[in-house]
DRENMIRO-408660 format. One line per field, with one value per atom (N, C-alpha, C): residue number from 1; residue in one letter; atom name; x, y, z. Coordinates in steps of 0.2 Angstrom, whole numbers. Layout:
N
num <- (NUM / ...)
residu <- (A / ...)
atome <- (CA / ...)
u <- (X / ...)
v <- (Y / ...)
w <- (Z / ...)
//
This chain:
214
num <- (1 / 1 / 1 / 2 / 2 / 2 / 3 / 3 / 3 / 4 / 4 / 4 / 5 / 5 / 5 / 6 / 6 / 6 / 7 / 7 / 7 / 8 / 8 / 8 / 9 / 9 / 9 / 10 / 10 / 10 / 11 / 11 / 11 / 12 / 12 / 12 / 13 / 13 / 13 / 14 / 14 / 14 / 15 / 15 / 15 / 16 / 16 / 16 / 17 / 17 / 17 / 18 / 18 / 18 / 19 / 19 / 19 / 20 / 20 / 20 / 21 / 21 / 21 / 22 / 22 / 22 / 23 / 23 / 23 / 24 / 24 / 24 / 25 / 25 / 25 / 26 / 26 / 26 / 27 / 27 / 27 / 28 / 28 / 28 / 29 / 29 / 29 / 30 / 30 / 30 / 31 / 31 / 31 / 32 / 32 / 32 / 33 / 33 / 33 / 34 / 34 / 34 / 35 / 35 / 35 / 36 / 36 / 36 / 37 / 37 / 37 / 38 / 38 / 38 / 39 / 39 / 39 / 40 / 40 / 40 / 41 / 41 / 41 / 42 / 42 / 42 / 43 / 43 / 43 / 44 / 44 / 44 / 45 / 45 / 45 / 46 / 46 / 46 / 47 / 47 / 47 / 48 / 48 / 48 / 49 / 49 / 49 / 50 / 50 / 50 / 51 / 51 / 51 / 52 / 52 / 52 / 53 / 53 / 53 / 54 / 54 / 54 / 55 / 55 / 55 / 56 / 56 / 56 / 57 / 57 / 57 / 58 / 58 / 58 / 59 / 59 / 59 / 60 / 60 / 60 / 61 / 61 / 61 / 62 / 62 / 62 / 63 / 63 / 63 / 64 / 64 / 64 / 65 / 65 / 65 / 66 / 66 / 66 / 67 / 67 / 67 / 68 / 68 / 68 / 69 / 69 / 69 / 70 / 70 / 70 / 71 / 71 / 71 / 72 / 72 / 72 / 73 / 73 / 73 / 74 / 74 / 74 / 75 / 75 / 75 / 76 / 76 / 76 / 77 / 77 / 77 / 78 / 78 / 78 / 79 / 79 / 79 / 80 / 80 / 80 / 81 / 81 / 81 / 82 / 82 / 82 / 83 / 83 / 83 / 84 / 84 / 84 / 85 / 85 / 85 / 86 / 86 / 86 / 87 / 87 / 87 / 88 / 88 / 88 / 89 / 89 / 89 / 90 / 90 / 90 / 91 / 91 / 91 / 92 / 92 / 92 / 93 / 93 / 93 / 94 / 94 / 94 / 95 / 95 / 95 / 96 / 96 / 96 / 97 / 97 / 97 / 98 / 98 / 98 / 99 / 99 / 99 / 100 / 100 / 100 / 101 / 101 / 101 / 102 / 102 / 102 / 103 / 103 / 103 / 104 / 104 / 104 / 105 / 105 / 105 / 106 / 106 / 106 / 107 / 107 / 107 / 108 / 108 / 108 / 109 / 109 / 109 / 110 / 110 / 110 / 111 / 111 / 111 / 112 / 112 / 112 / 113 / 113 / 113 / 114 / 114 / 114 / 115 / 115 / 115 / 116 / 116 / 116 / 117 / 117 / 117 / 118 / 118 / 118 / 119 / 119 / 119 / 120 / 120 / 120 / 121 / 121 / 121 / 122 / 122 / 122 / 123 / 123 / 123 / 124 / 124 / 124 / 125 / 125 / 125 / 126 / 126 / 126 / 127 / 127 / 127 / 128 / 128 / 128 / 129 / 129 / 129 / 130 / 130 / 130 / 131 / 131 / 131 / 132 / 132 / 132 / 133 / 133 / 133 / 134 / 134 / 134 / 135 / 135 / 135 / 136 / 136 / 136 / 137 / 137 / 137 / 138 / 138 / 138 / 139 / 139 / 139 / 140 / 140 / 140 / 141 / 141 / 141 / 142 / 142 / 142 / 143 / 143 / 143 / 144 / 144 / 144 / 145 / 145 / 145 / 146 / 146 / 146 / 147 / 147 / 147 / 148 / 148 / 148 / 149 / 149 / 149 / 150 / 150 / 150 / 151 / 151 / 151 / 152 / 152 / 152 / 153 / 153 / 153 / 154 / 154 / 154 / 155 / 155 / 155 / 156 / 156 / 156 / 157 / 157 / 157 / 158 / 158 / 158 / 159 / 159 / 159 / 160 / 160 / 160 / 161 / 161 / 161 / 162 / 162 / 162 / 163 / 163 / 163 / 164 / 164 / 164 / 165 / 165 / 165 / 166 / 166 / 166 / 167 / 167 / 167 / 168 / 168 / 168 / 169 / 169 / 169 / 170 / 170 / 170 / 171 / 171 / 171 / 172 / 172 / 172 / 173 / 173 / 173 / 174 / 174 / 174 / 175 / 175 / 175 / 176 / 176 / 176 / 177 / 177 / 177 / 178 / 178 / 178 / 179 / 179 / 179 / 180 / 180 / 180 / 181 / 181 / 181 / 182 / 182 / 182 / 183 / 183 / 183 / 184 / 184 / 184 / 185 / 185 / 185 / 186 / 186 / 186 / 187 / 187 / 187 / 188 / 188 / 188 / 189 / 189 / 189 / 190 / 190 / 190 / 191 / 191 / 191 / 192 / 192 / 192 / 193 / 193 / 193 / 194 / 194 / 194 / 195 / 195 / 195 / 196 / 196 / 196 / 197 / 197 / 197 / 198 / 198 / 198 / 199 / 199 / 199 / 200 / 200 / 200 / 201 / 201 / 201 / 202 / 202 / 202 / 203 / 203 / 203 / 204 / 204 / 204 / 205 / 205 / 205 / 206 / 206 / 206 / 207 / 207 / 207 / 208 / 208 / 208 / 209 / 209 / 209 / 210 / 210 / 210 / 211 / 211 / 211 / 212 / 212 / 212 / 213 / 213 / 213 / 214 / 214 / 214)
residu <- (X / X / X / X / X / X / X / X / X / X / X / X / X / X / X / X / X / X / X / X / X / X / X / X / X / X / X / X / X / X / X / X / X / X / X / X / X / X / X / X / X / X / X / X / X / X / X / X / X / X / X / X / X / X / X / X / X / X / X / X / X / X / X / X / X / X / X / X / X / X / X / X / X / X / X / X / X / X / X / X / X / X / X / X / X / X / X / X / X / X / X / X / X / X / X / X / X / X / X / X / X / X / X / X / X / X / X / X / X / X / X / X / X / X / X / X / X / X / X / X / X / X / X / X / X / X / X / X / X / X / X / X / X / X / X / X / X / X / X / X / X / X / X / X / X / X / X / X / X / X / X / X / X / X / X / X / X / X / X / X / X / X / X / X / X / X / X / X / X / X / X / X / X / X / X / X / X / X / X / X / X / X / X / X / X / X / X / X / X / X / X / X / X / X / X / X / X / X / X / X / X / X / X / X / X / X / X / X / X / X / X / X / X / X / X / X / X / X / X / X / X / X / X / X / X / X / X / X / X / X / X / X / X / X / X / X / X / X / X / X / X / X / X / X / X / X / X / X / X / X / X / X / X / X / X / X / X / X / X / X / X / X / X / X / X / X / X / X / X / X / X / X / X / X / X / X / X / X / X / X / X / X / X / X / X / X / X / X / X / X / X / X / X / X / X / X / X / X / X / X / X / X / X / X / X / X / X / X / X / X / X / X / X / X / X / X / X / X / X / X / X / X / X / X / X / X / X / X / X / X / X / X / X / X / X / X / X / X / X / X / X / X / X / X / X / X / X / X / X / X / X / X / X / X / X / X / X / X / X / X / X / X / X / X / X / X / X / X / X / X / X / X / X / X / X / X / X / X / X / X / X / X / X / X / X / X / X / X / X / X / X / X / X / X / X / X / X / X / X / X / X / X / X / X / X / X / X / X / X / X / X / X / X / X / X / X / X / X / X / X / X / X / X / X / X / X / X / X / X / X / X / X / X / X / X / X / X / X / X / X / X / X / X / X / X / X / X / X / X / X / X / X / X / X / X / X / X / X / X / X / X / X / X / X / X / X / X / X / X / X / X / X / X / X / X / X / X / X / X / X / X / X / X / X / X / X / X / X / X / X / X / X / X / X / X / X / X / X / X / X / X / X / X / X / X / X / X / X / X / X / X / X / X / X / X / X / X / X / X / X / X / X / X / X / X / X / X / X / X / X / X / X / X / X / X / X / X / X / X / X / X / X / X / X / X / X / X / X / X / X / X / X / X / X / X / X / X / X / X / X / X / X / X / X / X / X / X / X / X / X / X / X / X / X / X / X / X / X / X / X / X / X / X / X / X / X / X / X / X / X / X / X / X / X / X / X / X / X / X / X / X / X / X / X / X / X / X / X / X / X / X / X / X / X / X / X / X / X / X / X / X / X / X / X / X / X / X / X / X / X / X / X / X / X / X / X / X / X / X / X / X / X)
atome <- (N / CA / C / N / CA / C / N / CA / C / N / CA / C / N / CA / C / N / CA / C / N / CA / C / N / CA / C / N / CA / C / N / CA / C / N / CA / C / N / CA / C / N / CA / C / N / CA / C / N / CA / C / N / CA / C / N / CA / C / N / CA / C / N / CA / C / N / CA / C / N / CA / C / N / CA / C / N / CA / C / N / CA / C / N / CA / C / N / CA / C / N / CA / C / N / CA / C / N / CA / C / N / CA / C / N / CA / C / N / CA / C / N / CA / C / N / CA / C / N / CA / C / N / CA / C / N / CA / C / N / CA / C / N / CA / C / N / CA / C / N / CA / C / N / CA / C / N / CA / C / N / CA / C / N / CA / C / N / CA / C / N / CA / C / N / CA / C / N / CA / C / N / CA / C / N / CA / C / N / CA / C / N / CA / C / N / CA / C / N / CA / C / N / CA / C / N / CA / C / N / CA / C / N / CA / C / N / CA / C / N / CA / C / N / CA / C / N / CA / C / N / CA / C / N / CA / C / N / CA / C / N / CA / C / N / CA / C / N / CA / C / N / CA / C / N / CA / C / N / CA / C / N / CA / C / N / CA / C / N / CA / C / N / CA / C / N / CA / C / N / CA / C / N / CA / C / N / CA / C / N / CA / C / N / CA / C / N / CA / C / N / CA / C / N / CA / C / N / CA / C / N / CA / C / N / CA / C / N / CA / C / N / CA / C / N / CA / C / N / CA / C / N / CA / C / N / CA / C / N / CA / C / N / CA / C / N / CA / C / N / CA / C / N / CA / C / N / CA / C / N / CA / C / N / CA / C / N / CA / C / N / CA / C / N / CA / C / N / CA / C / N / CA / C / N / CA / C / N / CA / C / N / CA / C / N / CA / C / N / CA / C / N / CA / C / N / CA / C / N / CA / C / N / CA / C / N / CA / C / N / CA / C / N / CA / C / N / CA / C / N / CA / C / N / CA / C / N / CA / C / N / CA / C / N / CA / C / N / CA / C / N / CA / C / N / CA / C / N / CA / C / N / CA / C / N / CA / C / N / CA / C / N / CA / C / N / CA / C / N / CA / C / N / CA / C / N / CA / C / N / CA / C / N / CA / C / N / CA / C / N / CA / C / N / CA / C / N / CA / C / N / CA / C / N / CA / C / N / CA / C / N / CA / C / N / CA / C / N / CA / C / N / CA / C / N / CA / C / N / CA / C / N / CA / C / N / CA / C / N / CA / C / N / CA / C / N / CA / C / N / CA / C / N / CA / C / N / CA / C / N / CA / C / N / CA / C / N / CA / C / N / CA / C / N / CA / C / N / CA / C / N / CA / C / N / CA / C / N / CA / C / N / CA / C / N / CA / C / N / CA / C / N / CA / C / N / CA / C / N / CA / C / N / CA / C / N / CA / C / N / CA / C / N / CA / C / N / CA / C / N / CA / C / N / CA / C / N / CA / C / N / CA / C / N / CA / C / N / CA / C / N / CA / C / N / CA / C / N / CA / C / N / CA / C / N / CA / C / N / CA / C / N / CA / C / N / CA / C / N / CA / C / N / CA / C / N / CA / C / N / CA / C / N / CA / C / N / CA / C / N / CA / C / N / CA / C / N / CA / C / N / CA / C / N / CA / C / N / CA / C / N / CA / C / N / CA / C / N / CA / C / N / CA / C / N / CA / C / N / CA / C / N / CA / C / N / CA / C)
u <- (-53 / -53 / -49 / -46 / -42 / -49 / -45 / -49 / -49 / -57 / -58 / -57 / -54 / -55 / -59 / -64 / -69 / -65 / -62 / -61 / -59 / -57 / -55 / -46 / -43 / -33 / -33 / -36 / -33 / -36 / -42 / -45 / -40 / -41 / -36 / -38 / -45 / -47 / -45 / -45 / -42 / -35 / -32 / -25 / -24 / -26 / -27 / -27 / -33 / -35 / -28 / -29 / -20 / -16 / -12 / -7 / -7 / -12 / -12 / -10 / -16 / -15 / -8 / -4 / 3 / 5 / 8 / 12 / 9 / 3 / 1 / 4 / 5 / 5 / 0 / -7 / -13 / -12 / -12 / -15 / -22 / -23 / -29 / -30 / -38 / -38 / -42 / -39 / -44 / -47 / -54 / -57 / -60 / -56 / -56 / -64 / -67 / -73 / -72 / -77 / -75 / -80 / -80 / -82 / -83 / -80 / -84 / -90 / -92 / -97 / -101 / -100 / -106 / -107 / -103 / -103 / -104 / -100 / -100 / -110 / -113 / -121 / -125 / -120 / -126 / -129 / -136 / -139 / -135 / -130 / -127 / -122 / -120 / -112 / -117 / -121 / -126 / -131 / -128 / -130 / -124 / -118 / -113 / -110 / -113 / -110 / -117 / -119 / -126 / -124 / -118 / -116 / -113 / -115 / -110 / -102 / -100 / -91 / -88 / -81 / -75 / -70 / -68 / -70 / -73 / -74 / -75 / -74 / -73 / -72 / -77 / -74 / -78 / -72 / -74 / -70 / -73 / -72 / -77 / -84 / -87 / -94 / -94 / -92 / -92 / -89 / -95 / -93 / -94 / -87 / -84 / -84 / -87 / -84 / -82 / -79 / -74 / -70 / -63 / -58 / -53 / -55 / -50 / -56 / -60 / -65 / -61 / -58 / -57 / -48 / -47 / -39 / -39 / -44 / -44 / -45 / -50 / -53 / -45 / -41 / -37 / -32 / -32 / -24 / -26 / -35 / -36 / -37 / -39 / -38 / -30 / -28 / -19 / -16 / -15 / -10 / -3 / -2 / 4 / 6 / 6 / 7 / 9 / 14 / 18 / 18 / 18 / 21 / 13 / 15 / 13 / 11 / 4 / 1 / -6 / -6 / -11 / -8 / -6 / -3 / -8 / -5 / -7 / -8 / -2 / -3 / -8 / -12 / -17 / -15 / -9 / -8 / -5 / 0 / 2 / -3 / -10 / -14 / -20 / -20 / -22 / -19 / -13 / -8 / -9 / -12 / -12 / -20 / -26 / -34 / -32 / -27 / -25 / -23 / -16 / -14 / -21 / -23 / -29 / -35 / -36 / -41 / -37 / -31 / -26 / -28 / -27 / -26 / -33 / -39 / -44 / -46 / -44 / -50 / -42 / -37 / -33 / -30 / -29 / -26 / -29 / -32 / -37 / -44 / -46 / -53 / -49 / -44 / -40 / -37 / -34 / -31 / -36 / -40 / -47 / -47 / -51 / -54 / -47 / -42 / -38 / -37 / -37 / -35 / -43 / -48 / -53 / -54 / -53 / -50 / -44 / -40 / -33 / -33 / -35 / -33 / -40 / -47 / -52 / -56 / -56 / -60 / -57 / -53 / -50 / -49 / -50 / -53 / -60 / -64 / -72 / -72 / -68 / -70 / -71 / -70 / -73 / -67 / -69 / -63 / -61 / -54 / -50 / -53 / -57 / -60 / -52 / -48 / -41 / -45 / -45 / -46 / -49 / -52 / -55 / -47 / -45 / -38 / -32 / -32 / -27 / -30 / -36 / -40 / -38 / -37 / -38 / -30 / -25 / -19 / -16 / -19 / -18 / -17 / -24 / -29 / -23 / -21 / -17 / -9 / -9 / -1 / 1 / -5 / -6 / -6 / -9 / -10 / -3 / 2 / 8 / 12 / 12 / 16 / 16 / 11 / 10 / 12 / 13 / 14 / 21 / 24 / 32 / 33 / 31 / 32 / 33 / 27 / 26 / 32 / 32 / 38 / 45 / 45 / 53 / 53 / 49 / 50 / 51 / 46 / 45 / 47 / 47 / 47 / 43 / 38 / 30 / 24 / 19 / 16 / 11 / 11 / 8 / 15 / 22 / 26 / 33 / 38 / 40 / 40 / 33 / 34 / 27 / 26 / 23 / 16 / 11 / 5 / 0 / -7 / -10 / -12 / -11 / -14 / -6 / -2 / 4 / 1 / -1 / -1 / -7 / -10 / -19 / -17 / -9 / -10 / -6 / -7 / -3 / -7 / -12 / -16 / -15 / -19 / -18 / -14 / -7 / -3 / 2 / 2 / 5 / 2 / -5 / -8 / -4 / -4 / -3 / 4 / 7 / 13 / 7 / 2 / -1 / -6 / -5 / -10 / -2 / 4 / 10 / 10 / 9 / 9 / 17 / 19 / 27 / 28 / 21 / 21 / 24 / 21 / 25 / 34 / 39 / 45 / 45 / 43 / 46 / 49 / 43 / 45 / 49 / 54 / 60 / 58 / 52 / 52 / 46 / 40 / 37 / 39 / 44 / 48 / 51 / 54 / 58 / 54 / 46 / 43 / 38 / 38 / 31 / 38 / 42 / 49 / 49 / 51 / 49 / 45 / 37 / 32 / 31 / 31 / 32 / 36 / 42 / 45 / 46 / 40 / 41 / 37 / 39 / 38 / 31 / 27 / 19 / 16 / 17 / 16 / 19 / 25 / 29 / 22 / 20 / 17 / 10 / 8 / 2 / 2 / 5 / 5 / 0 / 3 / 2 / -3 / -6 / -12 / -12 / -17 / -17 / -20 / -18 / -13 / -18 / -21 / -22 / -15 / -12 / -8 / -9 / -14 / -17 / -17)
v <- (-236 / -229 / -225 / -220 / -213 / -210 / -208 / -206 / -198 / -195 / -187 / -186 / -178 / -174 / -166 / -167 / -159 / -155 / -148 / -145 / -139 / -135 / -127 / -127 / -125 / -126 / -121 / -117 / -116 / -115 / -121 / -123 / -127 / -126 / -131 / -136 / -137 / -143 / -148 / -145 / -148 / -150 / -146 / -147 / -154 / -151 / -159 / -167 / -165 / -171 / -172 / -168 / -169 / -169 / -169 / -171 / -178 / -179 / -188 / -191 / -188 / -194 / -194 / -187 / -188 / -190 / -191 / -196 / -204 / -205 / -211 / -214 / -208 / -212 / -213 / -210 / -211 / -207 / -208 / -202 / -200 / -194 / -191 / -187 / -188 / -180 / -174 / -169 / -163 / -159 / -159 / -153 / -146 / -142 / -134 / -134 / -130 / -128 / -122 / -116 / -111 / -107 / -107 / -105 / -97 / -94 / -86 / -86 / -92 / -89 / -95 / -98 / -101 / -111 / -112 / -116 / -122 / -123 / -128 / -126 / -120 / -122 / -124 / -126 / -127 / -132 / -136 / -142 / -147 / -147 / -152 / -153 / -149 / -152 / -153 / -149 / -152 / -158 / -161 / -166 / -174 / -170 / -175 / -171 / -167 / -165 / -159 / -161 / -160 / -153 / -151 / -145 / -140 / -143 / -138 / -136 / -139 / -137 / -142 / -138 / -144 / -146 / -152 / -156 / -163 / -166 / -173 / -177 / -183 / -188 / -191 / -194 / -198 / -205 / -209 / -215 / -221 / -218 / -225 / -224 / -221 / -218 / -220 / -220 / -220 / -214 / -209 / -202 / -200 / -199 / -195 / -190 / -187 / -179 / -179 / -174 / -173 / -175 / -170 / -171 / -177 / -176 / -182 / -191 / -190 / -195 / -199 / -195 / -197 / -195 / -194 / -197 / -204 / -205 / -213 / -216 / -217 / -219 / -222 / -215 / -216 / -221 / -220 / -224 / -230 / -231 / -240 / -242 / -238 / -244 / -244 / -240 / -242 / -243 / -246 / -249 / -249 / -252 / -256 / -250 / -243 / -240 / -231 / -231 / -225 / -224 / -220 / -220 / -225 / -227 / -228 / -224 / -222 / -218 / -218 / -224 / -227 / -231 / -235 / -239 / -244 / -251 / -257 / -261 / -260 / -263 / -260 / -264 / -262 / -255 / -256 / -249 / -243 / -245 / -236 / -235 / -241 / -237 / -233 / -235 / -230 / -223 / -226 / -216 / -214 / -218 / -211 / -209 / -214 / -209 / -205 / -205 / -201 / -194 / -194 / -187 / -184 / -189 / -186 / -184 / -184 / -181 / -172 / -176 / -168 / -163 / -166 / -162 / -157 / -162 / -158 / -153 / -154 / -153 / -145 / -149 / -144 / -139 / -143 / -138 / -134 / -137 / -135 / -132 / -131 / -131 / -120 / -118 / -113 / -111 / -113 / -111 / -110 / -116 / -110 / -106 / -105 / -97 / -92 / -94 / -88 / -85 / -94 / -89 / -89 / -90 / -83 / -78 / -77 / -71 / -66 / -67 / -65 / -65 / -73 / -72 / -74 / -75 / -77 / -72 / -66 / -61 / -56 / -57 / -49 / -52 / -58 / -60 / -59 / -60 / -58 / -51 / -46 / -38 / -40 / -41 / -41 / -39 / -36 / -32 / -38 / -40 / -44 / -43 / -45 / -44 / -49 / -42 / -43 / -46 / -43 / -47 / -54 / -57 / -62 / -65 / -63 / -66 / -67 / -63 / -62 / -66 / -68 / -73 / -81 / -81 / -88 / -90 / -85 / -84 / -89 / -84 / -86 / -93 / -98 / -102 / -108 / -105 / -112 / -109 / -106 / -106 / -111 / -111 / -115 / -121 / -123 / -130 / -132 / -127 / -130 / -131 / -127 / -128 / -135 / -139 / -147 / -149 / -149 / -151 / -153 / -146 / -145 / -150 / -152 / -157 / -164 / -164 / -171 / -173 / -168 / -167 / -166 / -165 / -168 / -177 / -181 / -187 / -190 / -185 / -192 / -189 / -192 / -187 / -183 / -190 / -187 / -187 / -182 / -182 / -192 / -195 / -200 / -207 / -204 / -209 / -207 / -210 / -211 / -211 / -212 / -214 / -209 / -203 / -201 / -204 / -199 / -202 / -198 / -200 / -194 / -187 / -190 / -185 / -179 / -180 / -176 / -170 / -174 / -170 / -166 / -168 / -164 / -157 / -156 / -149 / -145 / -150 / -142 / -138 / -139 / -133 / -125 / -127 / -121 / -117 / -124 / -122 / -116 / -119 / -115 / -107 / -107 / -100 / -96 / -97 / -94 / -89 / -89 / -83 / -78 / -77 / -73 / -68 / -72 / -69 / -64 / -66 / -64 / -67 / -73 / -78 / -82 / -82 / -84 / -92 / -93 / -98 / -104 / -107 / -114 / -112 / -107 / -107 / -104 / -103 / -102 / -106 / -112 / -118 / -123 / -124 / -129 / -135 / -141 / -145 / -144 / -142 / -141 / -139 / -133 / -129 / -134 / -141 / -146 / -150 / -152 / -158 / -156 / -148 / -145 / -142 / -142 / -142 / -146 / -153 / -160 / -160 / -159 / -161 / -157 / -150 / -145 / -147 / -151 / -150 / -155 / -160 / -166 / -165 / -170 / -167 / -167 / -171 / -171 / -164 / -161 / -154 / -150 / -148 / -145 / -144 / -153 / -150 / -149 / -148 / -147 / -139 / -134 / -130 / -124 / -122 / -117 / -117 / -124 / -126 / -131 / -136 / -142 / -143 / -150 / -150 / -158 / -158 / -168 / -170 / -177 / -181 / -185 / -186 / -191 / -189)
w <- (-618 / -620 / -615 / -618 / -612 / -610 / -602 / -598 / -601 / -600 / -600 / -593 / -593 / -589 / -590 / -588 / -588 / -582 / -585 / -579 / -581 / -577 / -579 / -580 / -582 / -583 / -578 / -573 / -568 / -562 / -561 / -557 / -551 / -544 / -541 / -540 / -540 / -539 / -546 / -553 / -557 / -560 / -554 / -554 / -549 / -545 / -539 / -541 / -547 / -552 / -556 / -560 / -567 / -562 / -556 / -553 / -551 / -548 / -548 / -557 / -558 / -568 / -571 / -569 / -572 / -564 / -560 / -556 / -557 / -559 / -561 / -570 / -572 / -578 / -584 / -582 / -585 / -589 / -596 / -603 / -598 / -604 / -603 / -607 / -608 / -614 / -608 / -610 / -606 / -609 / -604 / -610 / -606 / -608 / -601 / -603 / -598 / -596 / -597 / -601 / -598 / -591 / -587 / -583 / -583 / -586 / -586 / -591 / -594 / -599 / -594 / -590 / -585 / -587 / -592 / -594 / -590 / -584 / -579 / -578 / -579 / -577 / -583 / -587 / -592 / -591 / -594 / -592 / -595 / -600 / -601 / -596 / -595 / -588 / -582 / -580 / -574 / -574 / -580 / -583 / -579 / -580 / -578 / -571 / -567 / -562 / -558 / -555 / -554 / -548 / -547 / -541 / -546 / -552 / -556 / -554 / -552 / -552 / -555 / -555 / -559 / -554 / -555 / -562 / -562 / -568 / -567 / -572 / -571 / -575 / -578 / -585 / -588 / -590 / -589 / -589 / -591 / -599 / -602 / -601 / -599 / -597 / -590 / -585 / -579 / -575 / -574 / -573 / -567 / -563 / -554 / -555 / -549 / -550 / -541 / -540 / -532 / -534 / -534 / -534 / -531 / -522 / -519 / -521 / -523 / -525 / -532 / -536 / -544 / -541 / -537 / -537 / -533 / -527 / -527 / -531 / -535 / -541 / -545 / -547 / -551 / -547 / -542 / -538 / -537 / -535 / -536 / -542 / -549 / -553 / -557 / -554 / -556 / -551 / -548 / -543 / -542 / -547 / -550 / -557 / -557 / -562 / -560 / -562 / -558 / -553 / -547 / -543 / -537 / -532 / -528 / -522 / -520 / -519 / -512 / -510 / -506 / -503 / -498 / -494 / -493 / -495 / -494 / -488 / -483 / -476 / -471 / -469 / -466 / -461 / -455 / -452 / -456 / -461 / -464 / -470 / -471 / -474 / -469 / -464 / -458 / -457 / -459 / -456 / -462 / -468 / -475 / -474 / -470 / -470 / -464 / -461 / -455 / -459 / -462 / -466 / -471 / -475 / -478 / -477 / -469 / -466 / -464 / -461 / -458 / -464 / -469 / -476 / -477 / -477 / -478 / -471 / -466 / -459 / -456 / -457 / -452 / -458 / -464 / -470 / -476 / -480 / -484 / -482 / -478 / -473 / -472 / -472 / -470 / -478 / -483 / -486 / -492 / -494 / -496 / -496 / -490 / -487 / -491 / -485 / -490 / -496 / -500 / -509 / -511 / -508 / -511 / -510 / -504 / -501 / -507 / -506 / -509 / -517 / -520 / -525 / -531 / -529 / -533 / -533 / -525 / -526 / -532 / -530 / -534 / -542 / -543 / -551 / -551 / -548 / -549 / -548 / -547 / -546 / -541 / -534 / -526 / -523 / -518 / -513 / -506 / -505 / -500 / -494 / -490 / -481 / -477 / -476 / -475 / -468 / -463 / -456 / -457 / -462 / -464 / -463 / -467 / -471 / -465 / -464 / -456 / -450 / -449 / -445 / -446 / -452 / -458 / -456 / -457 / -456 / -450 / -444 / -438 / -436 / -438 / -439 / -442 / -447 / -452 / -449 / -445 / -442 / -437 / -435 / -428 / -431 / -434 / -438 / -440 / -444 / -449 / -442 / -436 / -431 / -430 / -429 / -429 / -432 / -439 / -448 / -446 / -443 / -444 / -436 / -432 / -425 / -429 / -433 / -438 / -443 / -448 / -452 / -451 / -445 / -439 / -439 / -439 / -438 / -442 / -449 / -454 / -461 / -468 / -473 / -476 / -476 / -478 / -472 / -476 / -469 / -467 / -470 / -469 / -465 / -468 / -465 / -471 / -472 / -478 / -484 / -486 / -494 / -494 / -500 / -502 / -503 / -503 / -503 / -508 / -509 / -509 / -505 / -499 / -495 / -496 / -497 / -500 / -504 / -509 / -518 / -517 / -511 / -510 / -508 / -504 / -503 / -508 / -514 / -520 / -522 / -524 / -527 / -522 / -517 / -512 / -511 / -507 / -504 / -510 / -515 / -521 / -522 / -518 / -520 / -513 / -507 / -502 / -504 / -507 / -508 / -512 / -515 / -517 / -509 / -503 / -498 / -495 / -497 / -493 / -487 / -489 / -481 / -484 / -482 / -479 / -473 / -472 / -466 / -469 / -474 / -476 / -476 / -476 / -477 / -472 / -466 / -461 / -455 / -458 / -452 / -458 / -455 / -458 / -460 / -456 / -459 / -463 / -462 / -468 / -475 / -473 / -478 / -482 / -481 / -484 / -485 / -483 / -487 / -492 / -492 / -497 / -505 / -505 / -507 / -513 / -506 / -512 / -515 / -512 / -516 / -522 / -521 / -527 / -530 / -531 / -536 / -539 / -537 / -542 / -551 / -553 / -562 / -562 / -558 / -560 / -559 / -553 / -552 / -557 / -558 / -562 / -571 / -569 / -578 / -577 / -571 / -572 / -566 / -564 / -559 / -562 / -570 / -572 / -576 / -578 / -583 / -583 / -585 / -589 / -596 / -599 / -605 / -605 / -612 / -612 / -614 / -610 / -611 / -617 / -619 / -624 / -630)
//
């Protein structure tokens, strides 16, 4: 059976999901969520997702929710199927739970905060708590400063060959020109490996929405 995807088409968490399935190659049907009418709280979705968020899978009736939970998911039961995405040798599979820790704790833990700040308040009607924002700012400058030490020696942040923990910073990263944060193009080599990522075709088809492939 094609796998479902439950999720919102401009969710970033379920962008995160449909970037992996398109650089995997997995069809999928998707089915948006609408979340302004509460939909994600209804008893049926808190049925298959009990935190009420998006997104989650159903996969032949084997149903994940968490985003980086259901991209493992997808990269270990295809392996041998687009692009390769988890490293097999015991030490560069070390440097990828190394980047995808960096990902959650040093980058996404900040960029967050930022685009709800910047760009999910001011869709809810709420007002931007800028020093919030300029705090958050600070905080993840320091951080890309390191990013861009790392991305001096290597291409990806895990080593040379792309990983998950790569694809994990698109949703975000793509929101930060909305806070007028300029940080990712200021440093040169982050400037050059967040470049490549964006502009691979898997992001390209899911940045602005997603779409069942199926």
């Amino acid at each position: 059976m094609v796998l479902n995807l439950y999720g919102n088409p401009l969710s970033t968490c379920t962008r995160r999901v449909a970037v992996v399935l398109h650089e995997k190659q997995v069809p999928f049907v998707f089915h948006p969520i609408d979340m302004a009418n509460k939909e994600h709280k209804s008893p049926e979705f808190l049925a298959k997702q009990p935190f009420g968020q998006v997104p989650y899978i159903d996969d032949d009736g084997f149903i994940l929710y968490e985003s980086r939970a259901i991209c493992h998911y997808i990269e270990t039961k295809y392996p041998d199927q687009g692009t390769s995405l988890i490293p097999k040798d015991l030490k560069a599979n070390a440097l990828y739970q190394q980047a995808a820790s960096t990902e959650a704790f040093a980058f996404n833990d900040f960029a967050e905060k930022i685009a709800v700040e910047t760009v999910f308040k001011p869709m809810w009607g709420q007002a931007t708590d800028q020093a919030t924002v300029d705090r958050l700012l600070t905080s993840l400058s320091a951080k890309l400063d390191v990013y861009d030490k790392i991305l001096s020696k290597q291409k990806y942040l895990a080593g040379d060959e792309i990983t998950l923990a790569d694809l994990y910073h698109l949703p975000y990263a793509d929101l930060l020109p909305r806070a007028s944060a300029n940080i990712i193009q200021e440093r040169p080599n982050v400037a050059r490996w967040y470049k490549d990522v964006w502009s691979r075709p898997s992001w390209q088809a899911v940045k602005d929405s997603v779409k069942s492939t199926a």
